[in-house]
C-alpha positions as CSV (number, residue, x, y, z in Angstrom):
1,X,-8.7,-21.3,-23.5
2,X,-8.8,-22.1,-19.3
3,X,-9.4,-18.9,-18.1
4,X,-9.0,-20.3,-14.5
5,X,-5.3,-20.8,-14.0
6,X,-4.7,-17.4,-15.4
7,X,-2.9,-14.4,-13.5
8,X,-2.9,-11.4,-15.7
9,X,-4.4,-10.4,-19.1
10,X,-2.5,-10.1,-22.0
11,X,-1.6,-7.3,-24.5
12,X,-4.2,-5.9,-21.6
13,X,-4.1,-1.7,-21.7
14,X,-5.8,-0.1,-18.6
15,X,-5.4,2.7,-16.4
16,X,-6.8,3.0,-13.2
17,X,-7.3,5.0,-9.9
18,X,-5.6,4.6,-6.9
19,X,-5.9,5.9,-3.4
20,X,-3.5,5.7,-0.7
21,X,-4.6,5.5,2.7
22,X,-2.3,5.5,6.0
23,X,-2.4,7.1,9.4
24,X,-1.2,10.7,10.3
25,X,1.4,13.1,8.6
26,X,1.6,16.7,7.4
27,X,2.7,18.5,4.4
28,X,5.4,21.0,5.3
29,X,7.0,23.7,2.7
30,X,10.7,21.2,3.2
31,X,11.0,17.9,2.9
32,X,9.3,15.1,4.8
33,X,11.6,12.6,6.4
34,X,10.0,9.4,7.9
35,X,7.4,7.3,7.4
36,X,5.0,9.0,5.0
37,X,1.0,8.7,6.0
38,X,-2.4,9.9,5.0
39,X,-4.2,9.4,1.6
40,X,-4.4,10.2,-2.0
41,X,-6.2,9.2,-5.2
42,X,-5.4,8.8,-9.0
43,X,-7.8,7.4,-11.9
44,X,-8.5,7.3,-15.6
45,X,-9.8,4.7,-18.5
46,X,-8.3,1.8,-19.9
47,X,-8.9,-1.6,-21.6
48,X,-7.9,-5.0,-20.1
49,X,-7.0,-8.0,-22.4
50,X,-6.4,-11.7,-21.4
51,X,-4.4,-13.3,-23.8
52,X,-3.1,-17.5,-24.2
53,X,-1.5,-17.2,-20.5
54,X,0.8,-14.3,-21.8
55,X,-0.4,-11.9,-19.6
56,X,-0.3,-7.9,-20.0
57,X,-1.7,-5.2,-18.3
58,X,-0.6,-1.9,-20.8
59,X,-1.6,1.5,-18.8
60,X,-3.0,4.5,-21.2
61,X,-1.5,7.7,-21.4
62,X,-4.6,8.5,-23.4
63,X,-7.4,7.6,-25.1
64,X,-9.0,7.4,-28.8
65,X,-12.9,6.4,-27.9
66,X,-12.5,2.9,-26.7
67,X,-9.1,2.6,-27.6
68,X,-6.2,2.8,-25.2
69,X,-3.7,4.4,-27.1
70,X,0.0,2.7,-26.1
71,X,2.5,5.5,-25.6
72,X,5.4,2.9,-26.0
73,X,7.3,3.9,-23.2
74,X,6.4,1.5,-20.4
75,X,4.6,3.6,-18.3
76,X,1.5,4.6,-18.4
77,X,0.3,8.5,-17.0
78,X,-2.3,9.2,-14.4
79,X,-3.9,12.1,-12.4
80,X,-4.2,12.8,-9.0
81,X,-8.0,13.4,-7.9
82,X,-6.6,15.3,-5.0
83,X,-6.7,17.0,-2.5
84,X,-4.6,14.1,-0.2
85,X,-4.8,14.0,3.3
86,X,-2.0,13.8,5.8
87,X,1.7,13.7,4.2
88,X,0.4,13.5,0.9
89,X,-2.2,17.5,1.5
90,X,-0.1,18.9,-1.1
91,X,-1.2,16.3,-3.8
92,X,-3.8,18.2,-5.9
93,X,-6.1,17.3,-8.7
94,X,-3.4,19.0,-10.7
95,X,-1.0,16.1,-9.5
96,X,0.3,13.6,-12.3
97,X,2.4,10.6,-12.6
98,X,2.8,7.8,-14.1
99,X,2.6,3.7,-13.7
100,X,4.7,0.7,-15.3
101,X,2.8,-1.5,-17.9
102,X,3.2,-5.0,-16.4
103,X,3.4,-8.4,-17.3
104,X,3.5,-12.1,-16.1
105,X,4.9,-13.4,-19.3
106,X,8.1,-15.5,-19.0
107,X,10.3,-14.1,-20.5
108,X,9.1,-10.5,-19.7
109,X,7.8,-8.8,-23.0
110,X,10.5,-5.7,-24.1
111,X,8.5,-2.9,-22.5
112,X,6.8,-4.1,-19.5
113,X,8.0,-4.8,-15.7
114,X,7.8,-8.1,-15.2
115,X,5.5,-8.7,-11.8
116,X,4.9,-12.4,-11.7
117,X,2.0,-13.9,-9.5
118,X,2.7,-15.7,-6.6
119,X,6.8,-14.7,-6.5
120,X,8.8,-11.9,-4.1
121,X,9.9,-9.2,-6.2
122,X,11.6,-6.0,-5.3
123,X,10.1,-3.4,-8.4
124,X,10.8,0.5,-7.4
125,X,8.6,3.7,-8.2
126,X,6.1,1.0,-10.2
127,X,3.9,4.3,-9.6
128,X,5.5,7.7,-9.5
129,X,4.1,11.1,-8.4
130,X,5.4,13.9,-10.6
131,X,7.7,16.6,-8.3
132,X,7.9,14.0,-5.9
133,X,11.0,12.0,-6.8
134,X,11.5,10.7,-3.3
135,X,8.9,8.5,-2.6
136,X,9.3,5.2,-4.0
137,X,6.6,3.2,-4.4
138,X,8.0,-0.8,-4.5
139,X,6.1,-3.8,-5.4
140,X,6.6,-6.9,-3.2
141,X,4.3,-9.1,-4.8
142,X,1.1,-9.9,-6.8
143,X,-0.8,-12.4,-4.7
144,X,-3.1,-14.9,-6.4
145,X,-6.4,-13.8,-6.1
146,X,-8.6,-15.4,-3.9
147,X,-12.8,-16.7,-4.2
148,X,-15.3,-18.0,-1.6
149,X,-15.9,-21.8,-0.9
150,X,-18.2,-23.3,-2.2
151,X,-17.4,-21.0,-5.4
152,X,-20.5,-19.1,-7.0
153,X,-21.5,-17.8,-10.3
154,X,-21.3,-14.0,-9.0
155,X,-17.5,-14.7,-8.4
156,X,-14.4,-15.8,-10.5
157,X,-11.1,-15.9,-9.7
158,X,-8.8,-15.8,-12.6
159,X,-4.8,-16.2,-11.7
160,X,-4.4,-12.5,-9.6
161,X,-7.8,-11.3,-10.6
162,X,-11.0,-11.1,-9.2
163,X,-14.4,-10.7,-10.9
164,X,-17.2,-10.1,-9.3
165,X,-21.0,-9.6,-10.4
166,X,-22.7,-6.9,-8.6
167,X,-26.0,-6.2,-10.1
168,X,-25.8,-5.4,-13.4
169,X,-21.8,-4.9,-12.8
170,X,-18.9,-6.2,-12.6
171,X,-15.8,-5.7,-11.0
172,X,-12.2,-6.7,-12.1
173,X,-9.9,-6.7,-8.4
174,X,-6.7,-7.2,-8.0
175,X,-3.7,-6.2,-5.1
176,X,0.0,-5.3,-5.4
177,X,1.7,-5.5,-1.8
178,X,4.9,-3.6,-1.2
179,X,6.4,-0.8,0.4
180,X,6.8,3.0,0.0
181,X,10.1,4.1,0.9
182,X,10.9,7.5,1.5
183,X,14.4,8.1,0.6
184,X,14.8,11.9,2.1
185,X,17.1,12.4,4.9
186,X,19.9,9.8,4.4
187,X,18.2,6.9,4.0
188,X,14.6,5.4,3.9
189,X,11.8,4.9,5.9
190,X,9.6,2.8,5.0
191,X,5.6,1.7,5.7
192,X,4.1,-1.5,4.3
193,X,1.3,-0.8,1.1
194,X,-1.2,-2.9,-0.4
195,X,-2.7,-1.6,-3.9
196,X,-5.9,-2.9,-4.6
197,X,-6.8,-1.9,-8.3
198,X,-10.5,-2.5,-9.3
199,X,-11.9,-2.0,-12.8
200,X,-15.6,-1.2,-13.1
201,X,-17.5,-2.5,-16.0
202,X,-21.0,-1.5,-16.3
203,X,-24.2,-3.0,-17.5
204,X,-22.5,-6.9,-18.5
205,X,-21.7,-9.4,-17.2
206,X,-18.8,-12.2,-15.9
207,X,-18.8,-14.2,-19.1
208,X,-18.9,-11.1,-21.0
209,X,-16.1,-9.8,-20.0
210,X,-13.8,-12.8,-19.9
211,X,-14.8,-13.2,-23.7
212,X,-14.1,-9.4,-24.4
213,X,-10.6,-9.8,-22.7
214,X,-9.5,-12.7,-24.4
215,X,-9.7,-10.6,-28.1
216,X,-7.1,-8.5,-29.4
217,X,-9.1,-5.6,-28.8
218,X,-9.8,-6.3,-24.5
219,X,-12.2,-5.0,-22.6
220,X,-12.7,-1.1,-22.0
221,X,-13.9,0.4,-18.8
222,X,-13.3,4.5,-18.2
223,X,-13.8,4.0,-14.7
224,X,-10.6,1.8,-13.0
225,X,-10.3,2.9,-9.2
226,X,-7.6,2.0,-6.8
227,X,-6.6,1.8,-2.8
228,X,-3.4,1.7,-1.5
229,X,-3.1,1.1,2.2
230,X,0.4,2.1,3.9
231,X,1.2,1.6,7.8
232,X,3.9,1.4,10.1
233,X,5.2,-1.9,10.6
234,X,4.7,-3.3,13.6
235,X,7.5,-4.6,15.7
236,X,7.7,-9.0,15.3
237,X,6.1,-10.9,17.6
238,X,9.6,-12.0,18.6
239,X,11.1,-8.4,19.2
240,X,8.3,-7.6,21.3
241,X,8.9,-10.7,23.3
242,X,12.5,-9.9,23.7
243,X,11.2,-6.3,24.8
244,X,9.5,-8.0,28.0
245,X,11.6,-10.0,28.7
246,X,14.5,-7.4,29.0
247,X,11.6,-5.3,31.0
248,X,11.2,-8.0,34.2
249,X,15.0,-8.3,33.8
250,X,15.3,-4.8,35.0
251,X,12.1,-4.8,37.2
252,X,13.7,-7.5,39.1
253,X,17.0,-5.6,39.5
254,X,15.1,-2.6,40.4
255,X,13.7,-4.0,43.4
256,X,16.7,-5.9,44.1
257,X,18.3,-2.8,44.6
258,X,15.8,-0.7,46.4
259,X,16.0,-4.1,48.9
């Protein structure tokens, strides 16, 4: 099998750790309203499986020694490490949520969201803080991942993912833009999100990995971490354009007046 043109793994199970970072924000005993900023983190094991271009990723809701056990509802269930920072201070270690089992299969296996690589989608809450019902989290799109030029042996892209060899490592990357939409006080606020997931797989190597992802089993790894980074948009180039342009408009009848 060409491992190269591949975007996800298949019958894949991992879960991993995220961490959202943005800019400022508090925690208040009512509800926010707004953009939401600041940080937060989530983690746990999982096993990642590459499978004849039907591709999987199947998050853990817990696990049996290597084994991600599949809770056959979709989602998989994480933990915040906590404490957050910003909006998100009141996100404790004692957090949960959960996060929807994906897939790049056409058609989408019953089960999993489908989140194609390369193609706009519009996927709410594809993670979900428990108690917190009002922050949607929505995936935009799964970019393909890219690799250096020339390409080297201590780097392979694979469809959305990135390996790299670090040391005696090796990292699995990959991103999920979108937004997170805050729906509290009639209607939403949003601020634009990235979600870089990276799985950590100790003491192997690139080839080793590829061949333990494309068997039934996958490829375990108790340490997947995550970043998601939130801000708020920036006005178009064209808006701000507009914006100066309106601005000499009324400089020049400001003086035209004071003349």
């Amino acid at each position: 099998m060409t491992l190269s043109t591949r975007g996800f793994g298949s019958g894949g199970l991992f879960l991993l750790a995220a961490a959202v970072m943005l800019t400022s924000g508090a925690v208040s005993a009512g509800p926010i309203t707004g953009p939401l900023t600041g940080t937060f983190g989530f983690d746990g094991p999982g096993v990642l499986t590459f499978n004849s271009g039907a591709d999987f990723i199947d998050f853990c809701s817990t696990v049996t020694g290597t084994t991600c056990n599949n809770n056959g509802t979709g989602t998989g269930d994480f933990t915040v490490t906590g404490p957050g920072s910003g909006s998100f201070t009141g996100l404790l270690s004692t957090t949960t949520g959960t996060i929807d089992d994906l897939t790049d299969a056409t058609p989408p296996a019953t089960g999993y969201t489908y989140l194609p690589v390369g193609v706009p989608v519009a996927i709410d809450n594809i993670i979900a803080l428990n108690g917190f019902s009002t922050w949607d989290f929505e995936a935009t799109l799964l970019p393909l991942a890219t690799c250096g030029t020339p390409p080297t042996p201590s780097q392979v892209c694979l469809g959305a993912f990135q390996l790299n060899q670090n040391g005696s490592n090796v990292s699995v990357e990959m991103n999920i833009d979108g937004k997170l939409i805050n729906t509290t006080g009639g209607g939403s606020a949003t601020t634009y999100t990235d979600l870089a997931i990276t799985g950590n797989f100790l003491g192997t190597t690139i080839a080793a990995v590829e061949e333990g992802a494309v068997t039934p089993a996958g490829v375990f790894s108790d340490n997947w971490s995550a970043s998601v980074t939130a801000v708020t948009p920036e006005p178009p180039t064209s808006m701000m354009m507009l914006l100066a342009g309106c601005g000499l408009i009324l400089l020049s009848r400001l003086r035209r007046s004071r003349r």
